[in-house]
C-alpha positions as CSV (number, residue, x, y, z in Angstrom):
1,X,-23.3,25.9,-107.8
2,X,-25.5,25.5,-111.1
3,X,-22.9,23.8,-112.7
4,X,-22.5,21.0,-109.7
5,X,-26.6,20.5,-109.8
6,X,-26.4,19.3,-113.4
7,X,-23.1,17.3,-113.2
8,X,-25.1,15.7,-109.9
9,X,-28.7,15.4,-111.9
10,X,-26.4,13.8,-114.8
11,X,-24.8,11.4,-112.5
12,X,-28.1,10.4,-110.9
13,X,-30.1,10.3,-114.9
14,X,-26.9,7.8,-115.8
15,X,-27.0,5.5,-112.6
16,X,-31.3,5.0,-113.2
17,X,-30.2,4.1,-116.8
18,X,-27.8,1.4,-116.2
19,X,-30.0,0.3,-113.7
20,X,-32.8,0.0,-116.2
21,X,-30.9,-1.8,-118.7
22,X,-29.4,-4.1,-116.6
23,X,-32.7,-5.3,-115.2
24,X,-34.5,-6.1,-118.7
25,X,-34.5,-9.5,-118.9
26,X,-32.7,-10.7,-122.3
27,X,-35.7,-12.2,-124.2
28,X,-33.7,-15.2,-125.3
29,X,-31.2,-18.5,-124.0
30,X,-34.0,-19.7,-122.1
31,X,-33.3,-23.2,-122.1
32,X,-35.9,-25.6,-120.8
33,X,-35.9,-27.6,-117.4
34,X,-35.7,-31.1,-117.2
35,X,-35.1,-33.0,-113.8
36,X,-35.9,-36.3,-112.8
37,X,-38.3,-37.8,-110.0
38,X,-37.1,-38.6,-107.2
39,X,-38.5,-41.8,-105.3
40,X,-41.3,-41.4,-102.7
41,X,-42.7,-44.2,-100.4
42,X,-45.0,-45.3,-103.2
43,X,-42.6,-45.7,-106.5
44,X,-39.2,-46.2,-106.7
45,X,-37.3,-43.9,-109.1
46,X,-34.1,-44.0,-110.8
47,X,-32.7,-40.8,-110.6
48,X,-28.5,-41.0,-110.7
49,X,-26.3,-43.5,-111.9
50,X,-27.2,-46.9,-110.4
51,X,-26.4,-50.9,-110.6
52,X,-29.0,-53.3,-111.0
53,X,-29.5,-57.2,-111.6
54,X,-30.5,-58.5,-115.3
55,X,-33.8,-58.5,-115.5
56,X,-34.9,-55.7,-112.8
57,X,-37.8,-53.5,-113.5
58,X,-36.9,-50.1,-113.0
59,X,-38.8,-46.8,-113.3
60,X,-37.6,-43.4,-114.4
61,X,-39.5,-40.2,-113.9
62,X,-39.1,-37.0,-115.8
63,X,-40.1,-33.4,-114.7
64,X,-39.9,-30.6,-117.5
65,X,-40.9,-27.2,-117.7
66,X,-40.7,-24.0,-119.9
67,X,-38.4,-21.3,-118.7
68,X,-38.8,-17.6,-119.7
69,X,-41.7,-15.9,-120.6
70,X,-42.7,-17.0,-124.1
71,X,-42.3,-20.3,-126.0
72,X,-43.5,-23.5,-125.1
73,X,-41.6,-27.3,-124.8
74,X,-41.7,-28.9,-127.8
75,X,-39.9,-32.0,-127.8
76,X,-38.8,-34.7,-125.9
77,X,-36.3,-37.5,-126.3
78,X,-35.2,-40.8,-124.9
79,X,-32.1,-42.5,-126.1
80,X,-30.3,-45.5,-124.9
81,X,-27.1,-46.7,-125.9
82,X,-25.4,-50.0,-124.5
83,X,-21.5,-50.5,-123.8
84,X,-20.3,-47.0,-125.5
85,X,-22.3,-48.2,-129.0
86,X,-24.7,-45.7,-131.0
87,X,-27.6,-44.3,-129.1
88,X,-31.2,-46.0,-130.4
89,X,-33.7,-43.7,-129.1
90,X,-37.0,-45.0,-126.9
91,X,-39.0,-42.4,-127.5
92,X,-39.3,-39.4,-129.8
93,X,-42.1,-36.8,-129.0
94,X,-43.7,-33.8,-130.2
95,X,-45.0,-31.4,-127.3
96,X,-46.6,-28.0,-127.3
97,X,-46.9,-27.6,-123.5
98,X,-45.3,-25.6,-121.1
99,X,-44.8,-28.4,-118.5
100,X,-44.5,-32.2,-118.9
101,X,-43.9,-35.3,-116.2
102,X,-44.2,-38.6,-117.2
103,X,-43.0,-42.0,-116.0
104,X,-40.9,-45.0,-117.7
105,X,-40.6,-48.5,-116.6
106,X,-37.8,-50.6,-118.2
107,X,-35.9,-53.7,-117.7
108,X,-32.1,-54.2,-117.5
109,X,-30.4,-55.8,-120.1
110,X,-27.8,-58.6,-120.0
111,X,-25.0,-58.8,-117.4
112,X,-21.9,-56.8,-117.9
113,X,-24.0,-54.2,-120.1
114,X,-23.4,-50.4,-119.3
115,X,-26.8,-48.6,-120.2
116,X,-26.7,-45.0,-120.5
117,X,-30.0,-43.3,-120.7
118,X,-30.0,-39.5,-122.1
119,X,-33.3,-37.6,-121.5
120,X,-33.8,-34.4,-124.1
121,X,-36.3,-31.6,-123.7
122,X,-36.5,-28.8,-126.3
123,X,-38.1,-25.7,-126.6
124,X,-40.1,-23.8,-129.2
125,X,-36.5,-21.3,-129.5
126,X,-34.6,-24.6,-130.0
127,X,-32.5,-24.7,-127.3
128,X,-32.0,-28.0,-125.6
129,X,-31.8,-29.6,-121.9
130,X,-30.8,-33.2,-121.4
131,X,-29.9,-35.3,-118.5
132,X,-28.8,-38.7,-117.7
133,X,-27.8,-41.9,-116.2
134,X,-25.8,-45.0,-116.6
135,X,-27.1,-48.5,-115.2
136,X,-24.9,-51.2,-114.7
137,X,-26.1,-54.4,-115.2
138,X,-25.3,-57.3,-112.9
């Protein structure tokens, strides 16, 4: 009878362990968030691969935001690169935040262009997030 009390008190001591451990959280690989805006009834948004006439105005707006429970964003990256070339990047900058939105406005290019946009957040860990979208020019 003593003997099955401490095999069951064993059992029970194990089981609370694993539990334990496997609730930790694991103190890294928290990548940041990045999202885009979607449109409202006020501003229009790209937000998904779209076609648009040469010359349109078009905005794009960015949501970002730490993840995990230290660390803060630290940068953030726009790059653009036309018909499959080399990316040039738009914008290259420095944060220490934990959250960042901001809006773009840019015009499409020539006809027949392919513009893919690639939007970069990184945190203070350096571990990245990027998303993006092509634009077809008309």
């Amino acid at each position: 009878m003593q003997k099955n009390k401490v095999s069951f008190l064993v059992a029970v001591l194990l089981a609370v362990s694993l539990f334990v451990i496997s609730s930790c959280e694991s103190g890294g690989d928290h990548h940041p968030t990045i999202a885009f805006k979607t449109s409202t009834t006020v501003v229009s948004y790209v937000s998904k691969d779209t076609t648009l006439y040469r010359g349109t105005i078009f905005n794009v707006g960015i949501n970002a935001s730490k993840t995990g429970p230290d660390g803060l964003l630290k940068s953030f990256k726009i790059t653009r690169s036309i018909n499959g070339g080399a990316d040039s990047t738009l914008v290259d900058a420095e944060l220490n935040t934990r959250f960042f939105t901001q809006f773009y406005s840019y015009t499409a290019g020539d006809s027949g262009n392919l513009e893919h946009y690639t939007f970069t957040v990184g945190n203070a860990e350096g571990l990245y997030n990027s998303i993006a979208f092509t634009d077809t020019v008309n």
